[in-house]
PDB file with one MODEL, atoms N, CA, C and O in Angstrom:
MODEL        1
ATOM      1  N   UNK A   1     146.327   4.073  36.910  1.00  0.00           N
ATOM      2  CA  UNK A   1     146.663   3.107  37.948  1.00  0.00           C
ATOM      3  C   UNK A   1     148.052   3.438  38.502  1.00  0.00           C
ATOM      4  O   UNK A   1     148.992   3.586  37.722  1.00  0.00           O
ATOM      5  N   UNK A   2     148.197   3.548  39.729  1.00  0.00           N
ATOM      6  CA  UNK A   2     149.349   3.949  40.541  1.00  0.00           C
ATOM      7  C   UNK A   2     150.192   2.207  40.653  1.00  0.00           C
ATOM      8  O   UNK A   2     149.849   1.069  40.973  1.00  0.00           O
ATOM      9  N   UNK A   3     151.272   2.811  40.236  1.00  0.00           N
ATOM     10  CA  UNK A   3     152.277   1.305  40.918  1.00  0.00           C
ATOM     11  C   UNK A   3     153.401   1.868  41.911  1.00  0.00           C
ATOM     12  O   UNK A   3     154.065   2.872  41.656  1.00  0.00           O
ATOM     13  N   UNK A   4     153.525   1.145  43.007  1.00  0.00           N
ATOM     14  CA  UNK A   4     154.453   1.666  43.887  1.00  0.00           C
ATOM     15  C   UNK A   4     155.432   0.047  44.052  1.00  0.00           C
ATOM     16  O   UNK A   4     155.116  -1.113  44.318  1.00  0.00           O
ATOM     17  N   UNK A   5     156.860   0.830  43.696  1.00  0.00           N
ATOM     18  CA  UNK A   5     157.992  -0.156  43.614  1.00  0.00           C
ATOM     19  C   UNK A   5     158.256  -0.161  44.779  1.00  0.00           C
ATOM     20  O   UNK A   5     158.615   0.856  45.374  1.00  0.00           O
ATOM     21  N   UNK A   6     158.100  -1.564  45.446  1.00  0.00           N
ATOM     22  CA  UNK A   6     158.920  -1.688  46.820  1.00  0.00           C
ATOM     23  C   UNK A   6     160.390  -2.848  46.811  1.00  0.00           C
ATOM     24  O   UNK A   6     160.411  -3.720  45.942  1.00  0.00           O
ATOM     25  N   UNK A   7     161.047  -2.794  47.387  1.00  0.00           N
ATOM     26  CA  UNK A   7     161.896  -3.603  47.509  1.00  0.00           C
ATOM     27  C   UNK A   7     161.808  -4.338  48.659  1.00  0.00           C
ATOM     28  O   UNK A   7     162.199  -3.750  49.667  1.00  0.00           O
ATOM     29  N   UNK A   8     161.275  -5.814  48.842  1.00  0.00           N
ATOM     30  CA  UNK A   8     160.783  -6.195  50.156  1.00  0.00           C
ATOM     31  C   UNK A   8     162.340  -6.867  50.450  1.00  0.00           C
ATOM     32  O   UNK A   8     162.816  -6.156  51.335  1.00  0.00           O
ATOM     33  N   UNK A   9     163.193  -7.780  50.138  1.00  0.00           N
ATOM     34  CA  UNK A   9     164.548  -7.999  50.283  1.00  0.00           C
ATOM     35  C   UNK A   9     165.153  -7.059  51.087  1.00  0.00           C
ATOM     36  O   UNK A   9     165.496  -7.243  52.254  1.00  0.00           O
ATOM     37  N   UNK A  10     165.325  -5.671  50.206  1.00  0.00           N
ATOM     38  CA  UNK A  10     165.998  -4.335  51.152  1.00  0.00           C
ATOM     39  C   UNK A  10     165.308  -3.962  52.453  1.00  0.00           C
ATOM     40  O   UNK A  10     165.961  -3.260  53.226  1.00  0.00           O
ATOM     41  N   UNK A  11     164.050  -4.341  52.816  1.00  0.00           N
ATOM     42  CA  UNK A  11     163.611  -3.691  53.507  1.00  0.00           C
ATOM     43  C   UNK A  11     163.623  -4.672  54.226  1.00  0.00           C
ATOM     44  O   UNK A  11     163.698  -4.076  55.300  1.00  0.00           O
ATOM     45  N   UNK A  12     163.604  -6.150  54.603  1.00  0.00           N
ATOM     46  CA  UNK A  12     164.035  -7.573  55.400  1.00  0.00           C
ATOM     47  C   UNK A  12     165.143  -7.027  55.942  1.00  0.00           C
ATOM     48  O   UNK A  12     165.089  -6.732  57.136  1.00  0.00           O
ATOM     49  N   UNK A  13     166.341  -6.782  55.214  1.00  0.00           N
ATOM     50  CA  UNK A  13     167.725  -6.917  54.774  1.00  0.00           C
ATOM     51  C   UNK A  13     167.754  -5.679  56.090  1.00  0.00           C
ATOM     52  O   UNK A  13     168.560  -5.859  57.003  1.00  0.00           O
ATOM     53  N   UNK A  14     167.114  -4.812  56.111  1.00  0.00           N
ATOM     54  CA  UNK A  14     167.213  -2.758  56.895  1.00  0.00           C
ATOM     55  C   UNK A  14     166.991  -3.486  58.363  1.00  0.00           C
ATOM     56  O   UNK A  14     167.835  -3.527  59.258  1.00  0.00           O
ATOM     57  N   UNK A  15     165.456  -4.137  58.411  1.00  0.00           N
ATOM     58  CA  UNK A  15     164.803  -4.664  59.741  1.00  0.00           C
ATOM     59  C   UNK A  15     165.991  -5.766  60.405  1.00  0.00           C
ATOM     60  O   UNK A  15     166.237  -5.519  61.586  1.00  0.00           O
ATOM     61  N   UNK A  16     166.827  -7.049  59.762  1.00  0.00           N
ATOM     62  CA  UNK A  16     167.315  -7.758  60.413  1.00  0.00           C
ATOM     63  C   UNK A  16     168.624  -7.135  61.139  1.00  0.00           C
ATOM     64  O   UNK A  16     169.050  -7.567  62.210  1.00  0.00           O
ATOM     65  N   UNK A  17     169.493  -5.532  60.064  1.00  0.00           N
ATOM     66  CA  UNK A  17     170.343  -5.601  60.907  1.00  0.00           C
ATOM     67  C   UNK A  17     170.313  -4.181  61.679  1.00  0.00           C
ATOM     68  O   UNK A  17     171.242  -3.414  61.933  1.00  0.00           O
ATOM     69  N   UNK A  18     169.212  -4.108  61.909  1.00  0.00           N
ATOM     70  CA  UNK A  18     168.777  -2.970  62.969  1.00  0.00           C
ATOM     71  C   UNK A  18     168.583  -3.861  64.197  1.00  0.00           C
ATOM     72  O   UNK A  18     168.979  -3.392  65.264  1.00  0.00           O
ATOM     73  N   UNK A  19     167.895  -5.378  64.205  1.00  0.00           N
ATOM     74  CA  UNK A  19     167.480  -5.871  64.712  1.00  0.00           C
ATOM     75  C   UNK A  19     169.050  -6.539  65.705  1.00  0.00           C
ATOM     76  O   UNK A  19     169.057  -6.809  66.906  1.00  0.00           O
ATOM     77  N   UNK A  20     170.180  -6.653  64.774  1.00  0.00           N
ATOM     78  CA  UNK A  20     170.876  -7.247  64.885  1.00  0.00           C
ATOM     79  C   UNK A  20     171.995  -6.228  65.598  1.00  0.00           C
ATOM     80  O   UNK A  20     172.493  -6.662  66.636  1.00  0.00           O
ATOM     81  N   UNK A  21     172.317  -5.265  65.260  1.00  0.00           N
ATOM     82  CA  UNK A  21     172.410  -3.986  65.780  1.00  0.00           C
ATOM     83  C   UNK A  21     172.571  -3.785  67.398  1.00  0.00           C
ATOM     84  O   UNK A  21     173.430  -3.666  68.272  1.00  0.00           O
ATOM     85  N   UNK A  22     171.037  -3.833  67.179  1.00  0.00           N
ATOM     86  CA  UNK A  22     170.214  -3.584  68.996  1.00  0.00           C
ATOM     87  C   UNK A  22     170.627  -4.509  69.959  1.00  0.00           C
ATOM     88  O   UNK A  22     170.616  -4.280  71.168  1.00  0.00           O
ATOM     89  N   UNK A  23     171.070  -5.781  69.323  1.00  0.00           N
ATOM     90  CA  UNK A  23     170.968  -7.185  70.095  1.00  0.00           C
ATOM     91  C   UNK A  23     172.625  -7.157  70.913  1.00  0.00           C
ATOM     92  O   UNK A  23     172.938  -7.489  72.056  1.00  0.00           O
ATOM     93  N   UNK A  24     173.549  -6.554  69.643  1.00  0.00           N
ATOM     94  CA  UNK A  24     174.951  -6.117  69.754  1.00  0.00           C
ATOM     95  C   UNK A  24     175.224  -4.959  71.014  1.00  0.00           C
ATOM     96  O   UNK A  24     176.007  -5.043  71.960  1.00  0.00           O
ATOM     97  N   UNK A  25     174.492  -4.111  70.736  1.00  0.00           N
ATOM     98  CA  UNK A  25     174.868  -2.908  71.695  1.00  0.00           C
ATOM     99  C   UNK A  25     174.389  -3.723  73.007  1.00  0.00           C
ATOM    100  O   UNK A  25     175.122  -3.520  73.975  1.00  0.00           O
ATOM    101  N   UNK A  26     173.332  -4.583  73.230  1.00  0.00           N
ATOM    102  CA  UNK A  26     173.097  -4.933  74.836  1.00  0.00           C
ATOM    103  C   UNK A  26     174.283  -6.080  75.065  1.00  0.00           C
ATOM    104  O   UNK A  26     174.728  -6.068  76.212  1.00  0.00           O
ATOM    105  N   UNK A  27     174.731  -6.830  74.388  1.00  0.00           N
ATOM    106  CA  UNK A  27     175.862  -7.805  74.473  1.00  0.00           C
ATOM    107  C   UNK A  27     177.200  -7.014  74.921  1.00  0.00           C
ATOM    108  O   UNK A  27     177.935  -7.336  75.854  1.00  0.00           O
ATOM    109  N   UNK A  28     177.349  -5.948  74.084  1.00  0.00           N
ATOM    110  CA  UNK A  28     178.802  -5.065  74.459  1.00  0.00           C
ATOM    111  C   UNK A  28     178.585  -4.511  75.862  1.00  0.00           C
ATOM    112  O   UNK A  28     179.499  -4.511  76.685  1.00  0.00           O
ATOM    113  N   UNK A  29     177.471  -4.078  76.106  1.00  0.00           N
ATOM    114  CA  UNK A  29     177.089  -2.926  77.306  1.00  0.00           C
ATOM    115  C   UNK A  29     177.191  -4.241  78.343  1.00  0.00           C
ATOM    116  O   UNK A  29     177.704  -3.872  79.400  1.00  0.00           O
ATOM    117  N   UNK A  30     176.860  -5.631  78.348  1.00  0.00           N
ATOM    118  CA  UNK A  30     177.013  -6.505  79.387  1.00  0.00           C
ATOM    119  C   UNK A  30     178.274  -6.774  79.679  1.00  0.00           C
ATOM    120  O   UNK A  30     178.793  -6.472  80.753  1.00  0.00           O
ATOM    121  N   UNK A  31     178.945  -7.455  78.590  1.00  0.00           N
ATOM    122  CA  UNK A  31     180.505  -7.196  78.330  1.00  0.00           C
ATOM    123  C   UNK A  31     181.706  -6.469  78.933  1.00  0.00           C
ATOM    124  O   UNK A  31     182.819  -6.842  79.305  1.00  0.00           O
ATOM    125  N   UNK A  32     180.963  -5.090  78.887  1.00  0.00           N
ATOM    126  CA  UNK A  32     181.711  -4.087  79.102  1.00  0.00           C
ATOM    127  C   UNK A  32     181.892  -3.647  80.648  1.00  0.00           C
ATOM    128  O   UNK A  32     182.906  -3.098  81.079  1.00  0.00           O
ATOM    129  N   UNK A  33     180.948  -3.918  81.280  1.00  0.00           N
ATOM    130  CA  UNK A  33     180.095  -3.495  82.890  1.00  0.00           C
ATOM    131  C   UNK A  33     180.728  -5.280  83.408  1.00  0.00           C
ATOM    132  O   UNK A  33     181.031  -5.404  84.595  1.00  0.00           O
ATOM    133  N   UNK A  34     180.856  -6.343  82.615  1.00  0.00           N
ATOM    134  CA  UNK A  34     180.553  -7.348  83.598  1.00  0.00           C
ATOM    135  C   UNK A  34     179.323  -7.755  84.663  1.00  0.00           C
ATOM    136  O   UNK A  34     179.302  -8.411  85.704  1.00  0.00           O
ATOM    137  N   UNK A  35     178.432  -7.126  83.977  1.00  0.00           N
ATOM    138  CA  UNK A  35     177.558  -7.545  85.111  1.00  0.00           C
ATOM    139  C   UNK A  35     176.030  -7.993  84.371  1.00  0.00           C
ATOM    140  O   UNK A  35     175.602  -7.413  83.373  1.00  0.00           O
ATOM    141  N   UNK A  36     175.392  -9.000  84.981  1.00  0.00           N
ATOM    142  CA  UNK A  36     174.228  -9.566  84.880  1.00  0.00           C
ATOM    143  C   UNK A  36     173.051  -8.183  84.488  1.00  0.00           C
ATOM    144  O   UNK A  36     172.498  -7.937  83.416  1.00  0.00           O
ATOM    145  N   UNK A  37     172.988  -7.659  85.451  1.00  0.00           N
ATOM    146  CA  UNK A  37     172.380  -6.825  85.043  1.00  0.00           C
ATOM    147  C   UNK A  37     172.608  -5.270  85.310  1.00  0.00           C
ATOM    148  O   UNK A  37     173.026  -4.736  86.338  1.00  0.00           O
ATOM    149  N   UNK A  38     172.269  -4.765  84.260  1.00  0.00           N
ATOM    150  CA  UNK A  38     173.011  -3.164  83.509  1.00  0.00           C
ATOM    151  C   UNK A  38     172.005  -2.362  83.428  1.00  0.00           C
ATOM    152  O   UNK A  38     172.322  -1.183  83.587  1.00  0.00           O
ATOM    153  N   UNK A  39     170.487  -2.633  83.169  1.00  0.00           N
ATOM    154  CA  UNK A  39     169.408  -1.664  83.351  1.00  0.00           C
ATOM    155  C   UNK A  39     168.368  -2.083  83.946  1.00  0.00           C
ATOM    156  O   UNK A  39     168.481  -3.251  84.319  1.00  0.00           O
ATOM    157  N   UNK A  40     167.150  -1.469  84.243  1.00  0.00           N
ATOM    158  CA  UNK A  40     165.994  -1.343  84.834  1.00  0.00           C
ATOM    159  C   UNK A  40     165.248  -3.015  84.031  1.00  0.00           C
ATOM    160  O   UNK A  40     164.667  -3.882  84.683  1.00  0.00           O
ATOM    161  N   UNK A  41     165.389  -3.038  83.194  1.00  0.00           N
ATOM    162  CA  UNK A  41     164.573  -3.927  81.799  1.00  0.00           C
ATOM    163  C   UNK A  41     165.145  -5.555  81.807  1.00  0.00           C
ATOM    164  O   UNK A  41     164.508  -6.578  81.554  1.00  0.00           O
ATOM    165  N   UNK A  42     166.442  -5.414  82.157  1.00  0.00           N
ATOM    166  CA  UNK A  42     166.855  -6.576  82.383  1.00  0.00           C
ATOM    167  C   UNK A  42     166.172  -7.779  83.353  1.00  0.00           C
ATOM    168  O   UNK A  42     166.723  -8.874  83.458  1.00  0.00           O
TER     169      UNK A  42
ENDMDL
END
């Protein structure tokens, strides 16, 4: 029987501040430009 150790905490813990990360770089890039909108997506 195979057991595979996961760490679901660490791997919450990886996703929120990647998540948190991503959210940062579009806040600075608005920040930074002053302006409403900065890309195509906005």
């Amino acid at each position: 029987m195979n057991v595979i150790n996961t760490n679901i905490a660490a791997i919450r813990a990886t996703n929120a501040s990647t998540s948190a990360s991503a959210m940062l770089g579009t806040a600075m890039e608005r920040l930074s430009t002053g302006k409403r909108i900065n890309s195509a997506k906005d």
